[in-house]
MIDOSE-1310 file (N, C-alpha, C; in nm, 2 decimals, decimal comma, always signed):
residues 177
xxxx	+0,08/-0,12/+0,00/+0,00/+0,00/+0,00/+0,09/+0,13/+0,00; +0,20/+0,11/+0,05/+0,29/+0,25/+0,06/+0,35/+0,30/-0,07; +0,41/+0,17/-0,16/+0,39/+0,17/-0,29/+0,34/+0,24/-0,37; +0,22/+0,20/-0,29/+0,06/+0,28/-0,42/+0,02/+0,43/-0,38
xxxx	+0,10/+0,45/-0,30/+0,07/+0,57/-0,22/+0,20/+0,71/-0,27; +0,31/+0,63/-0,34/+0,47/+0,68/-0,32/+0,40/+0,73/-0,47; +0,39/+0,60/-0,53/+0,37/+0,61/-0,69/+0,26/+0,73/-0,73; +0,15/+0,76/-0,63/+0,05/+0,86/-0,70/+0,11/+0,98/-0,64
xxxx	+0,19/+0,99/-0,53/+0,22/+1,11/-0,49/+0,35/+1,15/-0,58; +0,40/+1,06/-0,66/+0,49/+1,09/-0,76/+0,47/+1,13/-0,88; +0,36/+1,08/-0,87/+0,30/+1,10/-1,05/+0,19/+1,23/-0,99; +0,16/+1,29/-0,92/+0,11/+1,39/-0,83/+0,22/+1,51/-0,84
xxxx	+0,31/+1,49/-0,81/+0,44/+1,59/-0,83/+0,52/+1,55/-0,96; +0,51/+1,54/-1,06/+0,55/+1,53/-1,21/+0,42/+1,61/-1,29; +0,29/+1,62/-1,23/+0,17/+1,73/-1,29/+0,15/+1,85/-1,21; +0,21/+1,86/-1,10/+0,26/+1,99/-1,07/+0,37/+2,05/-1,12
xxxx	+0,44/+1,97/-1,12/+0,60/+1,98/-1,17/+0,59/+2,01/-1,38; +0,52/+1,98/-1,40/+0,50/+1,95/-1,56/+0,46/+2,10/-1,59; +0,32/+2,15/-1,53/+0,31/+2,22/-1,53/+0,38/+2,37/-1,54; +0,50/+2,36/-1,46/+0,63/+2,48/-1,45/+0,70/+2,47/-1,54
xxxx	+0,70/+2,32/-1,63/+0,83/+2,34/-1,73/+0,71/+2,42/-1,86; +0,59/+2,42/-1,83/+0,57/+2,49/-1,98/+0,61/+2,66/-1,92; +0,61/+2,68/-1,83/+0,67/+2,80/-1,78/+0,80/+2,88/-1,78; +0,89/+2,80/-1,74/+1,04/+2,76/-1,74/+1,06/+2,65/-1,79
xxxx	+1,12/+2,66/-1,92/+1,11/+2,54/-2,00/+1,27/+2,47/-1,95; +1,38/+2,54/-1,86/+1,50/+2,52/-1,82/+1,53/+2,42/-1,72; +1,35/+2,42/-1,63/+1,35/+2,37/-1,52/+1,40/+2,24/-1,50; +1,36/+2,19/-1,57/+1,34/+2,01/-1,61/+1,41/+1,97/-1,76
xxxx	+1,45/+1,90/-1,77/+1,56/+1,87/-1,88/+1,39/+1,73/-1,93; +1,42/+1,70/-2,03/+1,40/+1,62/-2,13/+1,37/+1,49/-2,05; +1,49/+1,45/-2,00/+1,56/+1,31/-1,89/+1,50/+1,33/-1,78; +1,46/+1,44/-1,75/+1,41/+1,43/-1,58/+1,27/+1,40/-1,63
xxxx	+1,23/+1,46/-1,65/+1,10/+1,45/-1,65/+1,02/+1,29/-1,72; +1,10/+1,24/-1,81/+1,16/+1,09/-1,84/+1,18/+1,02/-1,73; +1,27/+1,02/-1,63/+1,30/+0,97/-1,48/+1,17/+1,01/-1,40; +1,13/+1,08/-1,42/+1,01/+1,11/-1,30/+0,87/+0,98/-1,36
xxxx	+0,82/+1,02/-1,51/+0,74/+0,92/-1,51/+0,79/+0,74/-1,51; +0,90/+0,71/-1,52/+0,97/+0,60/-1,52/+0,95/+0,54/-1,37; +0,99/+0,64/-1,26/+1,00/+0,59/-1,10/+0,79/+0,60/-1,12; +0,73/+0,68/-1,16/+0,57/+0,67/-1,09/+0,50/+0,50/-1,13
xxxx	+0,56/+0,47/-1,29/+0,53/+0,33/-1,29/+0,58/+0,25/-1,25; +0,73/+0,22/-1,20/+0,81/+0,12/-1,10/+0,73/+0,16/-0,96; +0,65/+0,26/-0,93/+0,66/+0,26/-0,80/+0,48/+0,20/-0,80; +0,38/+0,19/-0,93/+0,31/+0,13/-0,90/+0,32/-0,02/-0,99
xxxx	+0,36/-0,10/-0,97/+0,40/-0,21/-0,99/+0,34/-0,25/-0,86; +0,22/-0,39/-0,91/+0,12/-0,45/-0,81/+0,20/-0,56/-0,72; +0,20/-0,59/-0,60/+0,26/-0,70/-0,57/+0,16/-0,84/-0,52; +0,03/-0,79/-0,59/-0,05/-0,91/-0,59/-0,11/-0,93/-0,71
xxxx	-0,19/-0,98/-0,75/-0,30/-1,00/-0,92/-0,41/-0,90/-0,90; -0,46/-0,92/-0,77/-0,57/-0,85/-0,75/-0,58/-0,69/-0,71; -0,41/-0,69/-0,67/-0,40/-0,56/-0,66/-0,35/-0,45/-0,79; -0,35/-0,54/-0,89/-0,29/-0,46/-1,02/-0,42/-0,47/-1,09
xxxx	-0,56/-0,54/-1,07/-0,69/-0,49/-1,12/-0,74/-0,38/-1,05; -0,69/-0,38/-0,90/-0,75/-0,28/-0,84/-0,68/-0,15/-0,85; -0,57/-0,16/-0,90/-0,50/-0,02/-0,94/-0,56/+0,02/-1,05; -0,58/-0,08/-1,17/-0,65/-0,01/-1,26/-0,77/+0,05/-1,25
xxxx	-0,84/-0,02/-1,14/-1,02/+0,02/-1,17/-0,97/+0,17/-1,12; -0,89/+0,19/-1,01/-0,85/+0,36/-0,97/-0,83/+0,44/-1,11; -0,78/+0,38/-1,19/-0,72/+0,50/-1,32/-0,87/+0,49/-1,40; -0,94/+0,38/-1,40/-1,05/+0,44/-1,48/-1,15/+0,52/-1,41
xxxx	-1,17/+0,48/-1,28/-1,27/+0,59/-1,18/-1,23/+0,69/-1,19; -1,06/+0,72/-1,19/-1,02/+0,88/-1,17/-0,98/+0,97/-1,31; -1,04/+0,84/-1,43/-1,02/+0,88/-1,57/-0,84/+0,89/-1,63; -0,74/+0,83/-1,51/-0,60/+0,85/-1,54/-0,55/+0,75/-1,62
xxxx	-0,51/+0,74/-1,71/-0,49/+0,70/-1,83/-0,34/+0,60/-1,82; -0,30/+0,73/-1,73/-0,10/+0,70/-1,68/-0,13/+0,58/-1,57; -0,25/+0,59/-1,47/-0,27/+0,49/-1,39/-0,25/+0,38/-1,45; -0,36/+0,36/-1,56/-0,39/+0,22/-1,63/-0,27/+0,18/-1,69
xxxx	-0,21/+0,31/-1,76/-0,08/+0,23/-1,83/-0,02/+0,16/-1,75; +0,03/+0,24/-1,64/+0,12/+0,17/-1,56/+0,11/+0,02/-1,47; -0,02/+0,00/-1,52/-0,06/-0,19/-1,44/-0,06/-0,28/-1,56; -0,04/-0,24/-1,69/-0,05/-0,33/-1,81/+0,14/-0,36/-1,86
xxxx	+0,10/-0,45/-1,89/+0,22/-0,55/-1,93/+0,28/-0,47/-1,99; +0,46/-0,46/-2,04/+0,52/-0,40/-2,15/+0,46/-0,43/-2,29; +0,43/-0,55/-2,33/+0,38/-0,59/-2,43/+0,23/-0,48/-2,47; +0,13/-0,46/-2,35/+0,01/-0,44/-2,41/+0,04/-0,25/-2,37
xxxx	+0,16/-0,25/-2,30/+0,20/-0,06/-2,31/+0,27/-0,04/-2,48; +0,30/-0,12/-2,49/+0,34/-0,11/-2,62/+0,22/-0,07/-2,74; +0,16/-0,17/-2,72/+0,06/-0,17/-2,85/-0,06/-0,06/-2,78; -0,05/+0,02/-2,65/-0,15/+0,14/-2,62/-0,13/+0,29/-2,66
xxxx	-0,01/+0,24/-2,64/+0,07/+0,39/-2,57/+0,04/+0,52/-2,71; +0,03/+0,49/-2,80/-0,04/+0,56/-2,90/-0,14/+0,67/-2,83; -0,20/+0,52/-2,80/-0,36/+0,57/-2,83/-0,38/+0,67/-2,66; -0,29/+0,61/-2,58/-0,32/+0,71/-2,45/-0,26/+0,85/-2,50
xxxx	-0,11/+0,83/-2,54/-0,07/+1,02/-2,57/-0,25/+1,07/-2,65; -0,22/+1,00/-2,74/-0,36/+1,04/-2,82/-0,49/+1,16/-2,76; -0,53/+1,09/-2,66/-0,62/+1,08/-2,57/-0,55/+1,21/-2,48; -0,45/+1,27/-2,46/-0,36/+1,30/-2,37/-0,40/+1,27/-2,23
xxxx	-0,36/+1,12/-2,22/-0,37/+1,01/-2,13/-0,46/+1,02/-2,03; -0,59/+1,14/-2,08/-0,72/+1,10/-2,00/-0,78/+1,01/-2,04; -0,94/+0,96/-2,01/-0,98/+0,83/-2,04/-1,12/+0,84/-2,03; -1,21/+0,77/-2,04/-1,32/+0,81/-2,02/-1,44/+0,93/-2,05
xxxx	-1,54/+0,92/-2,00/-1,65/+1,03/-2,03/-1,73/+1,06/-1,89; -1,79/+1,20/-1,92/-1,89/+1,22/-1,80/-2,01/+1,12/-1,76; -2,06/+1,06/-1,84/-2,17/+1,00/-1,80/-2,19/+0,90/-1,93; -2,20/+0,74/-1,88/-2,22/+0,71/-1,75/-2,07/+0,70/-1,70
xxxx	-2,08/+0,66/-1,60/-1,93/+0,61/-1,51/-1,94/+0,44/-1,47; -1,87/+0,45/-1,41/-1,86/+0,29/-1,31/-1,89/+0,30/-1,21; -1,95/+0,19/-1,13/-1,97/+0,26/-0,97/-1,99/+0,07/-0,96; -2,01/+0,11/-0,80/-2,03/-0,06/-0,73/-1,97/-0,20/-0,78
xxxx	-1,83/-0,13/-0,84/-1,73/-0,24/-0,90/-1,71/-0,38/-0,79; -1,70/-0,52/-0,87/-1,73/-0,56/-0,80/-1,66/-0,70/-0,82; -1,59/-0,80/-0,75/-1,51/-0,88/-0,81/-1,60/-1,00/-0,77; -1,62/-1,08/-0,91/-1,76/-1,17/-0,91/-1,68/-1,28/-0,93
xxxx	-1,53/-1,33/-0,95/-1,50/-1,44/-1,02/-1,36/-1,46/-1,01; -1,28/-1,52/-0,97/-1,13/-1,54/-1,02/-1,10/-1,67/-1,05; -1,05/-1,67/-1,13/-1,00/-1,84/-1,19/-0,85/-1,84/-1,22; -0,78/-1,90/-1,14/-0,65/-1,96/-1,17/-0,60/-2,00/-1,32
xxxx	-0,52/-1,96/-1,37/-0,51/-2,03/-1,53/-0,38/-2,09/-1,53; -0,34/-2,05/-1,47/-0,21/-2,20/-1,40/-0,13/-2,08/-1,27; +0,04/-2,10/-1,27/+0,05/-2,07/-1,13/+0,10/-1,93/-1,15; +0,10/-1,87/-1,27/+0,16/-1,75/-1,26/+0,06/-1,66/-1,40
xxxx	-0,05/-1,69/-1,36/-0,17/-1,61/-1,45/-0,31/-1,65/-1,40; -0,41/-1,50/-1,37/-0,52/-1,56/-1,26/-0,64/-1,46/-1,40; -0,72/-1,50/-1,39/-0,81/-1,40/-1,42/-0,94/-1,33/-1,38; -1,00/-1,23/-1,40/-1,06/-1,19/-1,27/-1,21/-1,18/-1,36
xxxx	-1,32/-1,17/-1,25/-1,42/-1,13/-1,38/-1,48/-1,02/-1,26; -1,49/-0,93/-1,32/-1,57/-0,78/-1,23/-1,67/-0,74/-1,28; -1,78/-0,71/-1,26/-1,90/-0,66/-1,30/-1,94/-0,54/-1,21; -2,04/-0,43/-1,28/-2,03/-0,29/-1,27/-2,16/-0,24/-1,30
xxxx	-2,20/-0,10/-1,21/-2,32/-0,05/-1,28/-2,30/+0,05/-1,33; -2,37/+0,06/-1,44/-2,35/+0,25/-1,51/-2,43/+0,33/-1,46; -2,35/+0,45/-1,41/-2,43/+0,53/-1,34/-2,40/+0,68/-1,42; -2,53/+0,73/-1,40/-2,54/+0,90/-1,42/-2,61/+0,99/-1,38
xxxx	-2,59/+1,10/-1,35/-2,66/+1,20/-1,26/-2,78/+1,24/-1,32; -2,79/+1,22/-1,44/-2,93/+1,27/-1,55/-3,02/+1,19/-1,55; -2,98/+1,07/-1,57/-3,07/+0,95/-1,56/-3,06/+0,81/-1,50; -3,16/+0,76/-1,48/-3,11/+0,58/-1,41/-3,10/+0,44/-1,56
xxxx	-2,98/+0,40/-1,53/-2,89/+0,35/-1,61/-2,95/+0,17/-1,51; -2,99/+0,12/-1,64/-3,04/-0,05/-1,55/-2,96/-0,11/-1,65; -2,82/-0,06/-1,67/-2,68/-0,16/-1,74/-2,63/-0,21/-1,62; -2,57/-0,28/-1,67/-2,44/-0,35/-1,59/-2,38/-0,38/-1,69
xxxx	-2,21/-0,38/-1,67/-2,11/-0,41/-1,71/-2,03/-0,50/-1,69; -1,95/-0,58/-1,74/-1,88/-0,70/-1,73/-1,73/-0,68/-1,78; -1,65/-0,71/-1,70/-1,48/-0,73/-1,73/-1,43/-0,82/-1,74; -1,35/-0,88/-1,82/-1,23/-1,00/-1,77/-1,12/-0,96/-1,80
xxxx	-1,06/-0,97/-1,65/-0,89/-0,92/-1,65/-0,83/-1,02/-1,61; -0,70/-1,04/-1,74/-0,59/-1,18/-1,72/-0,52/-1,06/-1,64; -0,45/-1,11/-1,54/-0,31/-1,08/-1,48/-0,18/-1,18/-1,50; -0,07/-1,13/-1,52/+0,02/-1,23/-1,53/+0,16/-1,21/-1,38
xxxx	+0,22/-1,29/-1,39/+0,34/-1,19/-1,30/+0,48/-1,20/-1,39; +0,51/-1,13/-1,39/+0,64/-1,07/-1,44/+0,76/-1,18/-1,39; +0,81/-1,23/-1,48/+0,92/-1,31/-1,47/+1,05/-1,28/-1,45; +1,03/-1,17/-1,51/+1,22/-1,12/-1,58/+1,26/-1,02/-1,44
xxxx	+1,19/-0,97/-1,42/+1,23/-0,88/-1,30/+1,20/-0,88/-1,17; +1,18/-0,78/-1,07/+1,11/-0,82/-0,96/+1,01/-0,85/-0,94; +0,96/-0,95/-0,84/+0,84/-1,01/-0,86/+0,71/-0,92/-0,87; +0,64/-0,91/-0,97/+0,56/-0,84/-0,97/+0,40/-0,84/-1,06
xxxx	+0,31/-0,82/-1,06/+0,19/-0,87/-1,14/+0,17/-0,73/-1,20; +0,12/-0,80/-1,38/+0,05/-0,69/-1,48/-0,03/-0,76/-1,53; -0,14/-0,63/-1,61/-0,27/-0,67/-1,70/-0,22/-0,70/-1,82; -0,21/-0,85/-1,89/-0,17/-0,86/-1,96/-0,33/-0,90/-2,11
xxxx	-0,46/-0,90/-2,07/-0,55/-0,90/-2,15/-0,65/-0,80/-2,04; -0,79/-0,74/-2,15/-0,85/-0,67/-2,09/-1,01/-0,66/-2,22; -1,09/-0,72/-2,18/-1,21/-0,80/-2,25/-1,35/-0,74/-2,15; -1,41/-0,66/-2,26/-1,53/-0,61/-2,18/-1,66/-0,63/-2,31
xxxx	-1,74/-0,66/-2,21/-1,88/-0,70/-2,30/-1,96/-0,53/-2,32; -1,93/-0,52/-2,50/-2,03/-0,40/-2,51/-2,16/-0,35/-2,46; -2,16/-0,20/-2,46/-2,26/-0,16/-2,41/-2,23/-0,03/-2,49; -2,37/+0,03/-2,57/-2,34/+0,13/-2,60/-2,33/+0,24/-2,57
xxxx	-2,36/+0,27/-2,41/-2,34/+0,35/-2,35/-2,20/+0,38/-2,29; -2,08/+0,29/-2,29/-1,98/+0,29/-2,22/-1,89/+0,35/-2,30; -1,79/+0,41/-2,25/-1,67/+0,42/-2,27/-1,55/+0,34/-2,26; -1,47/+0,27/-2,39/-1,36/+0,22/-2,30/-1,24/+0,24/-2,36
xxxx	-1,12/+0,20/-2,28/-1,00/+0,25/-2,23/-0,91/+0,18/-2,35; -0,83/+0,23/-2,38/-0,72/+0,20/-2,50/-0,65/+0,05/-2,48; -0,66/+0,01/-2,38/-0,60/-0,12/-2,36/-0,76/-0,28/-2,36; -0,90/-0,17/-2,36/-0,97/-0,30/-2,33/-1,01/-0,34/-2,52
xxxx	-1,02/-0,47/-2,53/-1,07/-0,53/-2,62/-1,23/-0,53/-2,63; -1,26/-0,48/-2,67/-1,45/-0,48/-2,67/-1,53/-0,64/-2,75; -1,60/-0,70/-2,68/-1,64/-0,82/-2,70/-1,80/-0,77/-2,76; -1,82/-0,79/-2,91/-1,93/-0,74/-2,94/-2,07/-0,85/-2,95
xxxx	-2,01/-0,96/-2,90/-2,17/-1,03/-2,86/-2,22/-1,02/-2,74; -2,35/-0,94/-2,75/-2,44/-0,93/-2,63/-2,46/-1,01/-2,55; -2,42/-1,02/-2,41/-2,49/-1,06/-2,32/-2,58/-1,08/-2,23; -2,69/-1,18/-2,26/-2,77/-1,13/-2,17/-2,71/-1,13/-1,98
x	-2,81/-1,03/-1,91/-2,75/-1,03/-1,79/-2,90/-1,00/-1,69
């Protein structure tokens, strides 16, 4: 938890900090500011499965883009990262949202990949939303380095009301629910 705590207060001070170099552009060299988001995603690096879905559901609740990056595999930062600068690594929309996220499912897929299944209601201040939403997040753990768990798949059942995030795959057969 201190981790998760180091990592937002870091990436916390790199958008205050960000902010001065469009001011003083002298402040911060190129490499620092490079070093700074480099330590915010080593510093949120999950040390459980469940804690690298729950870090993500924080980046899509708080719409942070950088959150989510930072819990997804090198492989699946790779093939996003486009699409978050794109986005300028916000995420999401005003309405609906997620709310009463909720972990309905985890299955083992051998000893070093679990999957989760979370389901969700769409909520909005305008109107009552009788959706629910469905996730399935693979986690894997990281082999090569310190021990550590990332999202390495991210599978959500359409809805046309939703928004989603550069890294989910949209599964376009309806489910009933």
């Amino acid at each position: 938890m201190a981790r998760i705590v180091i990592g937002l207060l870091l990436f916390a001070s790199y958008l205050v900090l960000g902010n001065n170099v469009k001011e003083t552009p002298e402040a911060f060299t190129h490499s620092q500011r490079g070093t700074m988001v480099e330590s915010f995603i080593s510093g949120m690096e999950a040390q459980t499965p469940k804690q690298a879905v729950e870090l993500w559901v924080l980046g899509v609740n708080n719409r942070s883009g950088a959150i989510q990056y930072a819990t997804l595999s090198p492989d699946l930062q790779e093939k996003t990262k486009i699409q978050f600068e794109k986005k300028g690594w916000g995420t999401g929309q005003s309405s609906p949202w997620l709310e009463n996220i909720r972990f309905v499912k985890e299955e083992k897929i051998n000893n070093t990949t679990l999957q989760y299944t979370l389901e969700y209601d769409l909520v909005s201040s305008n109107w009552q939303w009788n959706k629910k939403g469905r996730k399935f997040i693979t986690v894997e753990k990281n082999q090569d380095r310190v021990k550590h768990w990332y999202i390495t798949k991210i599978t959500t059942n359409y809805n046309k009301y939703e928004a989603f995030t550069p890294a989910e795959k949209v599964n376009r057969i309806l489910e009933s629910q």
